[in-house]
N, C-alpha and C positions, 0 to 999 in steps of 0.2 A: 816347446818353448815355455820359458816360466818367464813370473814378471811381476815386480813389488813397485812400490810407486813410480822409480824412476832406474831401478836396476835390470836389466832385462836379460836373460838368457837364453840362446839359442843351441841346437845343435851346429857341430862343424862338419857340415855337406857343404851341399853345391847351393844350397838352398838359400843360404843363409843370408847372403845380400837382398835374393829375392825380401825375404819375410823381413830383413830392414828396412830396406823402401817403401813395402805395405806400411808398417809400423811410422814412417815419417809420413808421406800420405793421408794416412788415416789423420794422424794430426792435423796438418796442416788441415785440413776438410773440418774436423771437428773446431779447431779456432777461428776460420773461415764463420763457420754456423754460431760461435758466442757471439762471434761481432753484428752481426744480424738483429741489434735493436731496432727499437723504432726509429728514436733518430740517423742510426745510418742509414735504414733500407729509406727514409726520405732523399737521401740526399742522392739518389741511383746507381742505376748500374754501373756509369762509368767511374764513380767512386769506389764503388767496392773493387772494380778492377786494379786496382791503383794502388788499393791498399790492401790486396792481399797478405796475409802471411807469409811468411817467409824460412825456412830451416838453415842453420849453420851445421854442417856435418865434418868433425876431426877423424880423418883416418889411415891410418900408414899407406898401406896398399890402395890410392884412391882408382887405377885402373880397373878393379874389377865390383867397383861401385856404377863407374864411367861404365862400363861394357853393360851391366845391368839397366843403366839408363837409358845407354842408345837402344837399344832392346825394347824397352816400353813405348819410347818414343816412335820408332819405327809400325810399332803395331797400334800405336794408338792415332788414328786421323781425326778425332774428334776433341771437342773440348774438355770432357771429363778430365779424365787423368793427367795428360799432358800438360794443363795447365798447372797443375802443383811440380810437375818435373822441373818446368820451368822453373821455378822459385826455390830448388835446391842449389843451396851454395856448398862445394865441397873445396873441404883444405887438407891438403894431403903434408904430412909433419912424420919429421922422424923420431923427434921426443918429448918429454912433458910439459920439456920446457920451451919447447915452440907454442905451445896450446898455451902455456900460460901468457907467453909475450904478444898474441893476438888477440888474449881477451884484457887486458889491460891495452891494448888499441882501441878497441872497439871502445871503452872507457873516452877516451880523447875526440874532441872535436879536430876536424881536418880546418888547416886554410884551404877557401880556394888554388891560393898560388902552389901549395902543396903538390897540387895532383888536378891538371884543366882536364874539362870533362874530355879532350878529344885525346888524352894519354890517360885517360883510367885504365887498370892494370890490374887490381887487385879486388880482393872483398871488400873492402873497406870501401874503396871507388865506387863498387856496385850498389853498395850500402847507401853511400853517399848519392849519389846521382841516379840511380832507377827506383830505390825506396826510400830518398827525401828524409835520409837519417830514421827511418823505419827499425826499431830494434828487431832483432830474430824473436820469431814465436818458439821456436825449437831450436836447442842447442842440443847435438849428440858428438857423444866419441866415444868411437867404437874401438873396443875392446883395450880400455882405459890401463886394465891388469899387465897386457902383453908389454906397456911403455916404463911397468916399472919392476919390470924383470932383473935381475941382476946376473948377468949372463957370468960374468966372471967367477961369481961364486957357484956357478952351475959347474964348470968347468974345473973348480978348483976342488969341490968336495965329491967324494964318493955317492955321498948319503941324496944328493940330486941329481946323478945322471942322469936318470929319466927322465924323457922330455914332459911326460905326466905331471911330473914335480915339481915344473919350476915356478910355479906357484910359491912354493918355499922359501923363496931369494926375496919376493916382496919384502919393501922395509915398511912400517907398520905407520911410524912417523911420515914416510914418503908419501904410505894412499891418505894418509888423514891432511898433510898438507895440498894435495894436488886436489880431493876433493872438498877443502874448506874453500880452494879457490873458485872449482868452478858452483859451489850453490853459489857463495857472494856474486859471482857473475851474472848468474841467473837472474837473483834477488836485485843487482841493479840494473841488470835490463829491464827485468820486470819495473822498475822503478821510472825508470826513463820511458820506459812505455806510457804507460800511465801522463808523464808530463808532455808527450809528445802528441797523444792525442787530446787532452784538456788545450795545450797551446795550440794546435791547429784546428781544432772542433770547436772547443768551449766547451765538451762534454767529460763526464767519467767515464773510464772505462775498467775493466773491473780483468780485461787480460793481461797475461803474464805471461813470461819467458819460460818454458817448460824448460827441464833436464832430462838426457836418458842416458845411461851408460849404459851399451850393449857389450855383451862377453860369450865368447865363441867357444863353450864347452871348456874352458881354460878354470875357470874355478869351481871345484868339486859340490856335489851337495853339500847342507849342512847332515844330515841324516850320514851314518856312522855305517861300515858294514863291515863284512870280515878281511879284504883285502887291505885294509887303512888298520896305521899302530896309532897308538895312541899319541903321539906327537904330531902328527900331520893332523890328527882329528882338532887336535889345539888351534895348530895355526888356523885351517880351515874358519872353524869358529871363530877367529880372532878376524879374519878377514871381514867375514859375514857380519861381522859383528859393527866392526868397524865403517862399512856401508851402509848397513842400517844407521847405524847414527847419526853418519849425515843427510842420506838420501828422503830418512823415512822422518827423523826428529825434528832434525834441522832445518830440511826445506819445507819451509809455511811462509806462504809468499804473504 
């Protein structure tokens, strides 16, 4: 596994859900432990219950996220770990542009009459009524590359049959808009954060809305070897490139 501020690579085993969940987890646990000022550890323990953290996780295939979950859950009877399983919300989406129409949700206040708490149904519901409009500590979507694939040209050109390749289809314009969207999302969570515990504390708080985008062996190193020509080495570059920019320049919360 490699991993730059917010870009994360793993291998593609079996493994890999495993070391995602570690990876959400550990968060959650780590912004759990900022929030642990003075002023909150006064206000107790049933407070910090309450206002745990919380993860938004985007990902096509959410079954075998689910099957990893019941899996932990099952072996865990104690309060350690299970308590963060709890607090994962997963959205299972078939395109980019589902992730984008929920994080411009999340943007909007609900009416009550919108959604009674005894028909809540969705994330937003949960948001709404078990975390008291609580923004997410962590926003992840997994394997962000695979949604903006362009299958048609995989299938139309010679030069990307290989399933290895289709990294090649990304449009350049497409990963720079889909991730300009979600830092701003972040940054106004992060935002709303911030006013959400000053309006209900009186305090500052100084936590933020993380980003991660995990990629499952799908985009090559940057490092150059003798199997890659020199155009793929471009795009490559150009990918890596272009995720640094946002992930590494841009996101300063």
């Amino acid at each position: 596994m490699s991993i730059s501020k917010s870009f994360v690579q793993f291998e593609n085993d079996d493994s890999y859900m495993k070391h995602l969940l570690d990876l959400i987890v550990n968060s959650l646990e780590q912004s759990s432990q900022d929030m642990k000022t003075e002023e909150m550890v006064e206000l107790g323990e049933g407070f910090e219950t309450v206002t745990r953290p919380w993860a938004l996780v985007f990902l096509k295939d959410s079954e075998l996220l689910k099957t990893e979950l019941l899996k932990r859950v099952d072996e865990n009877d104690n309060e350690g770990e299970r308590k963060w399983l709890d607090l994962i919300q997963v959205c299972r989406i078939d395109t980019i542009h589902q992730i984008r129409a929920i994080l411009c949700a999340l943007h909007m206040k609900m009416d009550d009459s919108e959604s009674p708490r005894h028909q809540q149904r969705s994330i937003l519901d949960w948001m709404k009524y078990e975390k008291d409009g609580q923004p997410p500590s962590l926003i992840v979507v997994a394997d962000l590359l695979d949604f903006l694939v362009h299958e048609e040209k995989q299938q139309n050109s010679a030069a990307v049959v290989d399933p290895a390749l289709r990294y090649m289809t990304i449009n350049y314009n497409e990963l720079s808009q889909s991730l300009a969207n979600l830092v701003e999302s972040s940054i106004f969570e992060s935002t709303a954060g911030k006013t959400y515990w000053e309006n209900n504390l009186g305090i500052k708080s100084t936590l933020s809305t993380e980003l991660v985008i995990s990629d499952k062996a799908f985009l090559p190193p940057l490092k150059a070897n003798d199997y890659r020509d020199r155009f793929q080495q471009v795009v490559i570059e150009k990918l890596h490139g272009i995720l640094t920019f946002y992930l590494d320049s841009l996101y300063v919360l």
